[in-house]
N, CA, C and O of each residue as an XYZ file, in Angstrom:
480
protein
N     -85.398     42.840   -102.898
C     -86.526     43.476   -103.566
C     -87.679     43.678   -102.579
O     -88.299     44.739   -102.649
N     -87.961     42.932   -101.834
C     -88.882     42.760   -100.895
C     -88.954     44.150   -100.092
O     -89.919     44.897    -99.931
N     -87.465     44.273    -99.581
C     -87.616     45.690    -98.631
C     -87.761     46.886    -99.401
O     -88.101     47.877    -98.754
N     -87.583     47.029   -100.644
C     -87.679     47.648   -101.404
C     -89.793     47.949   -101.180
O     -90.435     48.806   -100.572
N     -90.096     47.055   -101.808
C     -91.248     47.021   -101.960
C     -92.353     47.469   -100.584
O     -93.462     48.003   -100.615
N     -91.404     46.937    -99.274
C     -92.545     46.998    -97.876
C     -91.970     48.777    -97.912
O     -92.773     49.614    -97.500
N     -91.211     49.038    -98.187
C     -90.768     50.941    -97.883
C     -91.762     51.380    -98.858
O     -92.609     52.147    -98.400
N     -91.875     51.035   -100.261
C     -93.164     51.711   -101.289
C     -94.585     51.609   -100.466
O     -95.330     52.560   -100.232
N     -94.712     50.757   -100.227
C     -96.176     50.331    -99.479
C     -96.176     51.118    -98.343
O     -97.121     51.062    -97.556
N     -95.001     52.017    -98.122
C     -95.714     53.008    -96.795
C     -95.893     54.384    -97.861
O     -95.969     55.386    -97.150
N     -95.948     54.608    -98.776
C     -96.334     55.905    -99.467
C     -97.476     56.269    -99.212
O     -98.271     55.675    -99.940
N     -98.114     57.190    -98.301
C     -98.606     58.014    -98.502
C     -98.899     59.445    -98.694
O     -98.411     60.276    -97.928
N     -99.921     59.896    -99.997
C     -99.573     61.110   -100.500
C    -101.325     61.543   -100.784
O    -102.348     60.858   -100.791
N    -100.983     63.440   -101.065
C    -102.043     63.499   -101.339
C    -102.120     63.821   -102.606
O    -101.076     63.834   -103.259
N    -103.559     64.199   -103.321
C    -103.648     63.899   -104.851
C    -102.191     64.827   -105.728
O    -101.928     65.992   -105.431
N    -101.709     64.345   -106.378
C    -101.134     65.077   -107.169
C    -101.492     65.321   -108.769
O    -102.435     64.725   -109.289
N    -100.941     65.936   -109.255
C    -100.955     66.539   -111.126
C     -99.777     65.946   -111.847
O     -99.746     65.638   -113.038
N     -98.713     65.815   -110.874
C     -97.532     65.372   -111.899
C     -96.562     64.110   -111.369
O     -96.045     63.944   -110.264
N     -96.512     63.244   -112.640
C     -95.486     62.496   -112.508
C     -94.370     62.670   -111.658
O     -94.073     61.840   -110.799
N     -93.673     63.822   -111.879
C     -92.467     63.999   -111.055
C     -92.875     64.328   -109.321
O     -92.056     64.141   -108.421
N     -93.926     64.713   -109.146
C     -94.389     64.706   -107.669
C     -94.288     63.702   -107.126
O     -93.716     63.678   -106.036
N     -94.850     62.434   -107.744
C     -95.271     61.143   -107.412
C     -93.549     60.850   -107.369
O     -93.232     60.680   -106.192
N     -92.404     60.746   -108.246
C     -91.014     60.805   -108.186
C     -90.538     60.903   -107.234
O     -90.111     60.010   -106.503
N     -90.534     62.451   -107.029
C     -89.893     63.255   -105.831
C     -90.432     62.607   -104.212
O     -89.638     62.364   -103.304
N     -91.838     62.421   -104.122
C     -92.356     61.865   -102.762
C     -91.408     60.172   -102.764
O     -90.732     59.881   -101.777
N     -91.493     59.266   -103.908
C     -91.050     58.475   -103.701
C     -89.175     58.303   -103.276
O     -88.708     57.404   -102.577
N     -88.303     59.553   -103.998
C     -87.141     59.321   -103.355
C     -87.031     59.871   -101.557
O     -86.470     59.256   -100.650
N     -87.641     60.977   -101.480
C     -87.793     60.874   -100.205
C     -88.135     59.483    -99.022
O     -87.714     59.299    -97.880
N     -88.906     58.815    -99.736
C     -88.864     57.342    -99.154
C     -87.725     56.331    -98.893
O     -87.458     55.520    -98.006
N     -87.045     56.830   -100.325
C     -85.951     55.420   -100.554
C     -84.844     55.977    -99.441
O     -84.443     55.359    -98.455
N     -84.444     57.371    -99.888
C     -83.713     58.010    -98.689
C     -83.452     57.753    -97.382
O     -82.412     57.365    -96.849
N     -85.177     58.176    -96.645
C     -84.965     57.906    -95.436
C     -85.089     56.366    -94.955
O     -84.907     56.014    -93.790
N     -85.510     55.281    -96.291
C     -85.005     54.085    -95.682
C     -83.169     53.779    -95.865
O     -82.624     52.687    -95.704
N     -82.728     54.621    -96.105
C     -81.123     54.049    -96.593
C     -80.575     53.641    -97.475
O     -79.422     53.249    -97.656
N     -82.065     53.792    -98.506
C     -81.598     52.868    -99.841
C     -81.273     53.539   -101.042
O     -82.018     54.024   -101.894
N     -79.961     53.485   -100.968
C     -79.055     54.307   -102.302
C     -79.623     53.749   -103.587
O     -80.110     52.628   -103.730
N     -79.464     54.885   -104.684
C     -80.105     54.298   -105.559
C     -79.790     55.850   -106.292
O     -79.723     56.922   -105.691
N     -79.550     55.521   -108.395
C     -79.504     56.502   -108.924
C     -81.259     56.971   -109.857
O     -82.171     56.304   -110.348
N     -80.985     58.383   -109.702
C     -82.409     58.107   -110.357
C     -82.464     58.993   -111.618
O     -81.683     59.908   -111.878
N     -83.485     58.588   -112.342
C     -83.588     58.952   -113.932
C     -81.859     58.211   -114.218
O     -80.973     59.028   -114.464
N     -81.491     56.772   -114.172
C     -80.502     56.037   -114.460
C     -80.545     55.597   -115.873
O     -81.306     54.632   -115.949
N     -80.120     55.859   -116.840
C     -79.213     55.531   -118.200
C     -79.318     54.426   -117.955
O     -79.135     54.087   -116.786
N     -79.657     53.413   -118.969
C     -79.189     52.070   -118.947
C     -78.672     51.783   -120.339
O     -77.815     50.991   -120.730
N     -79.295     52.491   -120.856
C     -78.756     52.394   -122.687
C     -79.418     53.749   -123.612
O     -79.849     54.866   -123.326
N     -79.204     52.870   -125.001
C     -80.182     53.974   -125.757
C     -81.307     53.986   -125.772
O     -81.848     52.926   -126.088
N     -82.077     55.032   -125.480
C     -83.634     55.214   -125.450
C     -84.150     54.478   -124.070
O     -85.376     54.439   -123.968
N     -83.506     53.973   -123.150
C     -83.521     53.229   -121.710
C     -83.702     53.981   -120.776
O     -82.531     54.039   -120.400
N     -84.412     54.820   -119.866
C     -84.193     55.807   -118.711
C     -85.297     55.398   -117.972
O     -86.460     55.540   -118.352
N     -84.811     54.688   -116.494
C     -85.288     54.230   -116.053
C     -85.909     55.050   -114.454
O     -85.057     55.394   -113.635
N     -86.843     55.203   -114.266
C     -86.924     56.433   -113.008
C     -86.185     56.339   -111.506
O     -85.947     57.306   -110.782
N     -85.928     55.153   -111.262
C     -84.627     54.660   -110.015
C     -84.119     54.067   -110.206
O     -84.606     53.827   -111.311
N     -83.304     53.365   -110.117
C     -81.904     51.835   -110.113
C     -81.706     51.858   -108.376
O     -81.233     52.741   -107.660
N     -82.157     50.784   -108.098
C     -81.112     50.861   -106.580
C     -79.475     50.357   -106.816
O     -79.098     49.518   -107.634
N     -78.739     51.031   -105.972
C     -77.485     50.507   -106.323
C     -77.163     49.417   -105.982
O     -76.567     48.689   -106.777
N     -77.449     49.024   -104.781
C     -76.804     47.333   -104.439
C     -77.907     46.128   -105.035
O     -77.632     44.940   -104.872
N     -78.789     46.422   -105.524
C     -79.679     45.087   -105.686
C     -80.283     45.075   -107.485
O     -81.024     44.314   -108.108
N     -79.458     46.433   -107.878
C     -80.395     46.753   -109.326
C     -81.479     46.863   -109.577
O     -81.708     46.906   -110.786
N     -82.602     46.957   -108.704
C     -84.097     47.197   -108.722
C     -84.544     47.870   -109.106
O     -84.641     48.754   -108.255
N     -85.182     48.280   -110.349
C     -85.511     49.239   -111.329
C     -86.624     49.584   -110.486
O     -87.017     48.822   -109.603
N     -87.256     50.932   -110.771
C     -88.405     51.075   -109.853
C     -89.158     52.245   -110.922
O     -88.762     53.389   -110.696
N     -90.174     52.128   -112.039
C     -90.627     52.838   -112.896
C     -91.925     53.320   -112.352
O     -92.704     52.648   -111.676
N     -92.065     54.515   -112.708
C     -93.118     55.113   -112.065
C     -94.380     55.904   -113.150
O     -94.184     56.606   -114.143
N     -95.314     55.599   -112.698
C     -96.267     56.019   -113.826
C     -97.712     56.207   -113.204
O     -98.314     55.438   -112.454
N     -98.105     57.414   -113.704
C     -99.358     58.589   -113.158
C    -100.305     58.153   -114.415
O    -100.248     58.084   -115.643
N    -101.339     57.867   -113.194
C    -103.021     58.083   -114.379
C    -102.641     57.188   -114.487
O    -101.868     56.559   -113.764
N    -103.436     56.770   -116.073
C    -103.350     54.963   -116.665
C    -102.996     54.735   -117.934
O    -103.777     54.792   -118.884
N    -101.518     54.402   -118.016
C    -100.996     54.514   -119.208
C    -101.137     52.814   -120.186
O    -101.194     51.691   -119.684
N    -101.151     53.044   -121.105
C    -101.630     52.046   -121.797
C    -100.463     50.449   -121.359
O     -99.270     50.346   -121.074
N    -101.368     49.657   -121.482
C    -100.765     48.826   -120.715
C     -99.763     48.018   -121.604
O     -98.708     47.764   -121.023
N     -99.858     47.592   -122.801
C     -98.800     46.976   -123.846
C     -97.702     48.114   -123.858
O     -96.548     47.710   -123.716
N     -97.818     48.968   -123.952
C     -96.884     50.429   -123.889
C     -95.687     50.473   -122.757
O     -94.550     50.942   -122.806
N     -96.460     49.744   -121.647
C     -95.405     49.707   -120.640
C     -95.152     48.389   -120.053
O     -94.299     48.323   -119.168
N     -95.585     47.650   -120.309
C     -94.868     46.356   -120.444
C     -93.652     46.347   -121.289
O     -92.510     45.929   -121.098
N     -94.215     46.906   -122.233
C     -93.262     46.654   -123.418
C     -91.561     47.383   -122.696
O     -90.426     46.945   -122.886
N     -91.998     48.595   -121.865
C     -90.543     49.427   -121.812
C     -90.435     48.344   -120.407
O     -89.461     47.596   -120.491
N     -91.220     48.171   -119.239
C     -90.515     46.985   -118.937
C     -89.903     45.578   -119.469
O     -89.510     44.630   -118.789
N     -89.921     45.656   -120.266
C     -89.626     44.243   -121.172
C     -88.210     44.397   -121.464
O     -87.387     43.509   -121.244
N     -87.874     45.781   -122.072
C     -86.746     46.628   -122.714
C     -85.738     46.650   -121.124
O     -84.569     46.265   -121.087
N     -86.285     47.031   -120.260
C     -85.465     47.266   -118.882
C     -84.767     46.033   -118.356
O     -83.614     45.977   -117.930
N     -85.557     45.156   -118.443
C     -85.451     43.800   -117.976
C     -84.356     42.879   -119.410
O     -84.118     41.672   -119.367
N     -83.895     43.749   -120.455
C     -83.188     43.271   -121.092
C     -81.640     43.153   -120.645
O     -80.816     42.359   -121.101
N     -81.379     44.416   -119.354
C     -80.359     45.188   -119.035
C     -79.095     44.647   -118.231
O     -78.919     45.478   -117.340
N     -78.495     44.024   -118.163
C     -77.879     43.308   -117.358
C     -77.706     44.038   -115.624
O     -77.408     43.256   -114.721
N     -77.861     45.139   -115.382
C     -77.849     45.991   -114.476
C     -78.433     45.830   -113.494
O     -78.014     45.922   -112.341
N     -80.146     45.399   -114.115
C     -81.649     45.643   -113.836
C     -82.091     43.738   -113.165
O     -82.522     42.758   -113.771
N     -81.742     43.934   -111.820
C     -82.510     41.995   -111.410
C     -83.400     41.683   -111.421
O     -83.635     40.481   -111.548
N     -84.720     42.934   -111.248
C     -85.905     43.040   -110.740
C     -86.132     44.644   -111.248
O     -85.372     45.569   -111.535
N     -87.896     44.418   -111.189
C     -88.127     45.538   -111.700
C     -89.563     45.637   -110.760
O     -90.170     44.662   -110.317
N     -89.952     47.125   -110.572
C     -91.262     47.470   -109.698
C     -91.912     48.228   -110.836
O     -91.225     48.634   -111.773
N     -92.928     48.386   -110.792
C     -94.149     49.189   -111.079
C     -94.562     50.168   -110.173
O     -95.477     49.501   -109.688
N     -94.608     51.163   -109.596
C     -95.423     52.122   -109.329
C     -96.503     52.860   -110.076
O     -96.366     53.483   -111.129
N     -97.422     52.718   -109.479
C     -98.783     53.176   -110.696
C     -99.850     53.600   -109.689
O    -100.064     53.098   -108.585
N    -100.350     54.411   -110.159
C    -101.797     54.938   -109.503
C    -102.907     53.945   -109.351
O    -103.573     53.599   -108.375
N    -102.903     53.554   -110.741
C    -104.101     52.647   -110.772
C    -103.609     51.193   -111.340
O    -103.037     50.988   -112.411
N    -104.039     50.088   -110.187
C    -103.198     48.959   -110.677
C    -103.171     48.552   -111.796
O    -103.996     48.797   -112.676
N    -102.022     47.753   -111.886
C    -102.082     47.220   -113.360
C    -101.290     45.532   -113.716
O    -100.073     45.401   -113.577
N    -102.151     44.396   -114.158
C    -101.267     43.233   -114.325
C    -100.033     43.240   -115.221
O    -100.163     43.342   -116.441
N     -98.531     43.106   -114.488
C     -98.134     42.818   -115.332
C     -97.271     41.305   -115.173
O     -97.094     40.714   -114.108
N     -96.859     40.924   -116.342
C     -95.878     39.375   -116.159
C     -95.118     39.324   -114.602
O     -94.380     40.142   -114.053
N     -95.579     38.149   -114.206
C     -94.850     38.483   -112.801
C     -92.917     38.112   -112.964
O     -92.078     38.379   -112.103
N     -92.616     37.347   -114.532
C     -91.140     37.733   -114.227
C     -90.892     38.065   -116.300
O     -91.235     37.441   -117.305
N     -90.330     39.025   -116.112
C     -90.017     39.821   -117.280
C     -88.050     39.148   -117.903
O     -87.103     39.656   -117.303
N     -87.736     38.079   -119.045
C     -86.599     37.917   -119.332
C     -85.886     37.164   -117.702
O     -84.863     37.582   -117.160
N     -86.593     36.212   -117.281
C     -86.357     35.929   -116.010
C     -86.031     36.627   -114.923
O     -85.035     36.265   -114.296
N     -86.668     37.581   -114.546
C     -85.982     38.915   -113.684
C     -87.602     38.993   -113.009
O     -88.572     38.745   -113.725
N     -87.718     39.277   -111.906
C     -89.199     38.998   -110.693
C     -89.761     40.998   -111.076
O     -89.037     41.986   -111.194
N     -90.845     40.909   -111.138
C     -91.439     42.077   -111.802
C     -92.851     41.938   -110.701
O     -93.631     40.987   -110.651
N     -92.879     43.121   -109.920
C     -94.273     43.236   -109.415
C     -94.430     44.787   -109.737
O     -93.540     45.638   -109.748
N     -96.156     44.978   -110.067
C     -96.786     46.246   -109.559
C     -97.609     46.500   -108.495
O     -98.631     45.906   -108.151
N     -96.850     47.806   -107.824
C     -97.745     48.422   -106.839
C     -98.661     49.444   -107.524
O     -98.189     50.361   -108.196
N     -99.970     49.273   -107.346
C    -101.478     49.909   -107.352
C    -101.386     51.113   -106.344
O    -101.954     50.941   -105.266
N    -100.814     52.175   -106.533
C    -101.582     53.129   -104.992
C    -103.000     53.493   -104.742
O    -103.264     54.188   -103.761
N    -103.874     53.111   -105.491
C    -105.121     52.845   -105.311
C    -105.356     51.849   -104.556
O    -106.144     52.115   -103.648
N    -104.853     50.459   -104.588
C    -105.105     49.435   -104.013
C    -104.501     49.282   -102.829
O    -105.076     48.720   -101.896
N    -103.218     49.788   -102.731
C    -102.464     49.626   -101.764
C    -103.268     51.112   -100.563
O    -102.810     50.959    -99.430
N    -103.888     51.889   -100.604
C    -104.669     52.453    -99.965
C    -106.291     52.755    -99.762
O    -107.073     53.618    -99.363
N    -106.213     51.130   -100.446
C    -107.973     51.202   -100.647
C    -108.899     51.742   -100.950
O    -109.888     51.633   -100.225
N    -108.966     52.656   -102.312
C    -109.652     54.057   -102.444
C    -109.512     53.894   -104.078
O    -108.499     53.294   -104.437
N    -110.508     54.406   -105.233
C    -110.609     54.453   -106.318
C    -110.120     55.891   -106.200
O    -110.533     56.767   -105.441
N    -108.899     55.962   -107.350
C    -108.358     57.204   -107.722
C    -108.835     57.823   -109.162
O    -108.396     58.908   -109.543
């Protein structure tokens, strides 16, 4: 999960409008680190998760602006039900606390505000 996480922490981008921008810049990342992974991955019903890495199951959900925070805990909560899913990331514009382990499974969020020092 870790390398997972030091490859997110090199994202840099400039402002975008859409979710799927913020997406698209991020598989270009996972890519050129080597790290296979399916994305918009099925895990069940009503489950669609925005990456899965393949060898480590690392869910990696991604979310623009500031979406309500019980709202997405909650679908991390649902992810972390998954047997698939070991770990789960946050990607978010603007940070956000969440449980650091979700159904015993290690859960961090990355802030790209924070992680580039700048109010978005």
């Amino acid at each position: 999960m870790q390398q997972i996480i030091d490859v997110l922490k090199t994202l840099r981008i400039n402002p975008i409008n859409e979710e799927f921008d913020l997406q698209a810049e991020i598989e270009k990342l996972l890519i050129a680190a080597g790290i296979t992974h399916e994305r918009e991955c099925y895990l069940g019903r009503g489950n669609r998760v925005d990456f899965l890495t393949s060898n480590d199951g690392i869910a990696i959900e991604v979310k623009k602006g500031k979406p309500n925070k019980m709202q997405a805990i909650s679908q991390l909560r649902r992810y972390s039900e998954f047997d698939r899913v070991k770990g789960i990331i946050l990607v978010i514009e603007k940070n956000m606390d969440i449980p650091k382990i979700l159904n015993g499974k290690p859960c961090v969020s990355l802030g790209l505000n924070k992680l580039w020092g700048i109010a978005l």
